[in-house]
Structures are given as C-alpha cells and as structure tokens.
N, C-alpha and C positions, 0 to 999 in steps of 0.2 A: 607669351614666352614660356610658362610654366608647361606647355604642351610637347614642347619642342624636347627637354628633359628626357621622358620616360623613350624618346623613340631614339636619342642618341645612345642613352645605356643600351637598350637591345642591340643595335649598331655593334657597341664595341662587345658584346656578348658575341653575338654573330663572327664577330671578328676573331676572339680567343678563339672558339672554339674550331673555326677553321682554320689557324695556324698550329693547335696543336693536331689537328688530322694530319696536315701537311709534315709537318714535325717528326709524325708515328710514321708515314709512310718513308719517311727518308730516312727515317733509325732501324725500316725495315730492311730498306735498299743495301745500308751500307754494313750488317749485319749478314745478309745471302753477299755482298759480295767479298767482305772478308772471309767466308765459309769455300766460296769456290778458288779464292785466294790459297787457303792454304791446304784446299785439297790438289790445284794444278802443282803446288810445290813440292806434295808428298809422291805425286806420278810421276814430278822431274827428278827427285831424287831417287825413287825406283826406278827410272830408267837407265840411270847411272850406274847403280847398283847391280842391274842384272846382266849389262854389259859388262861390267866389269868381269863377275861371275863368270858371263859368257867366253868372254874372252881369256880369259885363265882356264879354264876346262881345257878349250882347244891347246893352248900353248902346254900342259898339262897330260897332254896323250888321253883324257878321257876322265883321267881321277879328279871325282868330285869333292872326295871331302877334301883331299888336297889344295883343292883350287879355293875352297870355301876358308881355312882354315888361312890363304895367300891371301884374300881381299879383307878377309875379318879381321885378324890376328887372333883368331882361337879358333876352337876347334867344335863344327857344327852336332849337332846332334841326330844322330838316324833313327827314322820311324819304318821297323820294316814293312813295306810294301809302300810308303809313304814318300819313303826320299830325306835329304837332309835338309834340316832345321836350324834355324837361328834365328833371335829375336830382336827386337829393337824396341828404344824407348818412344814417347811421343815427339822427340829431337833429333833422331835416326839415330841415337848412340847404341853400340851394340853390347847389350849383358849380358851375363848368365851367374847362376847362383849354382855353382856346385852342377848335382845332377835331380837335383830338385825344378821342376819346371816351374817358369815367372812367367808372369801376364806379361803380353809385350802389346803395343801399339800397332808393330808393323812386322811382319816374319816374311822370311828368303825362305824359299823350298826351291833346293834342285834335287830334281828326280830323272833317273836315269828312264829312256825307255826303248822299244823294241823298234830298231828301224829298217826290220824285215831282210834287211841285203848284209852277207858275210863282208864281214871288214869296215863296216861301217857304223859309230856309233851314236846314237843321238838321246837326248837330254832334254826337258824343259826347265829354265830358270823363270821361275814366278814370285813377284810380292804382293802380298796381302799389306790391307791394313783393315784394323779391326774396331768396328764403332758397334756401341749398343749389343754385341755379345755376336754379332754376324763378321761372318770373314767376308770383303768384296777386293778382287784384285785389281791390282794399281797397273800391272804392267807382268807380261809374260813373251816369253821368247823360248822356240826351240833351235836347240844346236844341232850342229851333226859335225863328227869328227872322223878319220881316220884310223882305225883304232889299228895298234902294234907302230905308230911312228910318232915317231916326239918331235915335232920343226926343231930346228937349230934356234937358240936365241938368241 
C-alpha cells in the first residue's frame, strides 16, 4: 500500500500543473478578446463620427471647420497643409485645453482636397487612434460636394 502513495501525489501534481496551463491559455483567450472587443468599439464609434462629419460638410456647402465645430460643439484646430484637428479622450469625449495641444486617444482630421473638376469639392474625414506613440486609422471616408450650393434644410 505504501507504494501506491508516491505515484498518486505525482498524479495530482500532473494534475495542477495541467490546469493551470489550461487556466493561462484561457486568461489568454479572454484577454485578445476583450482587446478586439474594444478595438471594434473604437471603429464603430469612428464610423459614426466621420459620418457625421461627413455629412455636415455636405449639408454645410463645403465649410469644414464649420461642420466640425456642428458635430463637436467647439471649435477644431487647423494644421496648415494638414487639415482640421480635434481630439478625444480614451471614452470618445471631446477636449481641448485652450491653444495648448493635449494628448488625445483618438483625433478627427478633415482635410479638404483637390478633386480636379471645377465646381466640385472633396474632403477626407479620418479617425486615428493612438497606441504606444503610433497613429493607426480607425476609419476614413472621402466626400465630394458641390461647391457654391447649400441644399435646402
């Protein structure tokens, strides 16, 4: 009987140690999928955003900071050759500090650009979010408008 002892501890050794593998691989699992979790959240909420965006430019006859300043409630910041700027926190709430620039989580850039044909004007509305000190965008969209008419609203 005293035999029997040393080979059921190894057993239950064998045993721990293969439930906390299993253990680590599912705190990995559920770790990657909280991370894609709330990266599809941050893409859904820039796509809302940049539609919006979008769609105020047009209703707007073209003016961007206009339409930025209609979806924001403030008023965006321009970077010439860059386009306008506005930042947000890691909860999409929109900040600013004076004229001093803040670290933001996620930034709106529309920038107007050349859509070669008279009368016609087009724009990209883009959001970034920013991890580890690299910008990667979430979601972009080019407009085109009619420039010199303003739709009825």
């Amino acid at each position: 009987m005293r035999r029997k002892a040393p080979l059921t501890m190894m057993e239950l050794m064998v045993m721990t140690v293969v439930f906390a593998l299993c253990a680590a691989l599912c705190l990995q699992a559920f770790v990657e999928s909280d991370r894609l979790s709330r990266r599809a959240q941050a893409r859904d909420q820039a796509v809302v955003l940049c539609q919006s965006v979008a769609e105020m430019i047009r209703h707007n006859g073209g003016d961007l900071k206009s339409a930025m300043t209609q979806v924001n409630g403030t008023e965006p910041v321009q970077r010439d050759g860059f386009g306008w700027f506005e930042g947000y926190d890691e909860n999409w709430q929109i900040f600013s500090d004076g004229d001093r620039p803040v670290s933001s989580s996620y930034t709106l850039r529309v920038m107007e650009l050349d859509s070669s044909l008279d009368g016609l004007g087009k724009a990209n509305v883009e959001a970034f979010a920013w991890e580890r000190g690299e910008m990667e965008s979430l979601f972009s969209i080019e407009i085109f408008w009619q420039k010199g008419v303003i739709p009825n609203g």
